[in-house]
C-alpha positions in Angstrom: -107.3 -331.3 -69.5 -106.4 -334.8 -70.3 -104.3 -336.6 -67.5 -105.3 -340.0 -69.3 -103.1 -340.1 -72.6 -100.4 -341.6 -74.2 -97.5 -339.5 -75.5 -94.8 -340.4 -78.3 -90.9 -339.8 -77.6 -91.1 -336.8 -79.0 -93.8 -335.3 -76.7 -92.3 -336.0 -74.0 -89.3 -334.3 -74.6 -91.5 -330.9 -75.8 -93.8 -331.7 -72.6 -90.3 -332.1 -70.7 -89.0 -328.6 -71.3 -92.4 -327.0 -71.3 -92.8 -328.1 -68.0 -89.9 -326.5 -66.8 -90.5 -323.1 -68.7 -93.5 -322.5 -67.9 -94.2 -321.2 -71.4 -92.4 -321.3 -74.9 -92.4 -320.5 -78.1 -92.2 -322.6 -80.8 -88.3 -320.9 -81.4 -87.3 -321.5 -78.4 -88.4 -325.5 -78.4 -86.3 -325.3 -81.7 -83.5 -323.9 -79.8 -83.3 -326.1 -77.2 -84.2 -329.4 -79.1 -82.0 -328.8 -82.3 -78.7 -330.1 -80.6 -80.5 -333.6 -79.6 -83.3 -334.1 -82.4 -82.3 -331.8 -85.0 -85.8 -330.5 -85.1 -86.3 -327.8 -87.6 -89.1 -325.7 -87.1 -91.9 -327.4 -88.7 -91.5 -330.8 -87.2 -91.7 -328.5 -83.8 -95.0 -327.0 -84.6 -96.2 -330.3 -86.1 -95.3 -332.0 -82.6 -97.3 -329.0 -80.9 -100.0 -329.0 -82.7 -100.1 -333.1 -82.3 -100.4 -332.2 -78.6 -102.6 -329.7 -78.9 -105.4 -331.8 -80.0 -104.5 -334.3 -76.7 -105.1 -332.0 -74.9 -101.6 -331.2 -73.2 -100.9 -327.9 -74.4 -102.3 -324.3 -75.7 -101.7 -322.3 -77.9 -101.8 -318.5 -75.6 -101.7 -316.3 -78.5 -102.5 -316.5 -82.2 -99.3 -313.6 -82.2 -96.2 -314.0 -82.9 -94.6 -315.4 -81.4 -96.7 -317.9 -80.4 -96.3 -319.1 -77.2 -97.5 -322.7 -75.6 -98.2 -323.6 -72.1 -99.2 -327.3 -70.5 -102.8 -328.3 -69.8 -101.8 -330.9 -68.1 -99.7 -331.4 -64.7 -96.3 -333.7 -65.3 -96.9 -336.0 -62.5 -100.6 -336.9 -64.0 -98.6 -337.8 -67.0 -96.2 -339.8 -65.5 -98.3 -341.8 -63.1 -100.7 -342.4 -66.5 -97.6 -343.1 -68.2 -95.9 -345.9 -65.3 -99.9 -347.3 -64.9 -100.4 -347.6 -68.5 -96.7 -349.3 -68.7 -97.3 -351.6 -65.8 -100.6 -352.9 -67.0 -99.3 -353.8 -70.4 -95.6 -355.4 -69.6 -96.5 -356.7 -66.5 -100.1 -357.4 -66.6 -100.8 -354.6 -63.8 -98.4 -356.5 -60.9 -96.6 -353.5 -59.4 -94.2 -356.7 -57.5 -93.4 -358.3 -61.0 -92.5 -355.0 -62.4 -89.8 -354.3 -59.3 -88.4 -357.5 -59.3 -88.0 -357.4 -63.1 -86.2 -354.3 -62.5 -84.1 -355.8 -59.6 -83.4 -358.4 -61.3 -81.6 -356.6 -64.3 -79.8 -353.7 -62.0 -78.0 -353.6 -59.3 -79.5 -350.9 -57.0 -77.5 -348.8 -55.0 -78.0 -348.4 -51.1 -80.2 -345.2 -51.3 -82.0 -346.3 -54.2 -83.1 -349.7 -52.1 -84.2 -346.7 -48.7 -86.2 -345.2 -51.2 -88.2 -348.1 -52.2 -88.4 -349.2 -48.7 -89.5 -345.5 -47.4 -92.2 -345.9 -50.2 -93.1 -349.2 -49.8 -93.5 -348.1 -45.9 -95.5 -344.8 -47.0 -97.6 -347.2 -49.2 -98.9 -349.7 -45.9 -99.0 -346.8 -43.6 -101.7 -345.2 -46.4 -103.6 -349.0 -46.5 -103.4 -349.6 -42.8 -105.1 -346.0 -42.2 -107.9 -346.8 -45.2 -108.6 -349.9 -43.7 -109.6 -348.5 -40.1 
């Protein structure tokens, strides 16, 4: 399992649904993709396959039909994902990267308790590392 790689558009919308299936075949990705991509079958397995040699998914059963399930855990991929983000726009400055976002949205009034409950979460985790 691969928690360290990069994934297109595309993979993260099969990754998306696979994640909340469980496990699916390559007509049911078809199924639920056509309306917003207007995937057609072999684009599907194409995009599976690419994420097969990642590393994110597997192939259960050479049967049809063939049915896929993740290697690799969502929240690895995001966290890669926002880490690998971060240190590219914003040069790995977690504060540049909130501000920049502050700056361009006004947040609402549970949005700013969130970031302050993990921003407090955050210290409480350094203040106990650094007994």
């Amino acid at each position: 399992m691969n928690s360290r790689l990069s994934l297109s558009n595309g993979e993260w919308k099969i990754m998306k649904l696979l994640w909340k299936n469980n496990t699916m075949t390559v007509g049911e990705f078809v199924a639920a993709l056509e309306k917003d991509t207007g995937w057609n079958k072999n684009t599907v397995f194409t995009m599976l396959k690419r994420l097969e040699e990642k590393g994110a998914v597997k192939m259960l059963t050479k049967q049809r039909p063939q049915k896929y399930v993740a290697l690799i855990a969502r929240g690895d991929a995001e966290n890669y994902e926002a880490s690998s983000f971060i240190s590219r726009v914003f040069d790995g400055s977690v504060g540049l990267f909130v501000s920049a976002l502050t700056d361009r949205n006004k947040l609402s009034k549970r949005e700013i308790d969130e970031l302050r409950g993990i921003l407090d979460k955050a210290e409480s985790e350094l203040e106990q590392t650094e007994e």
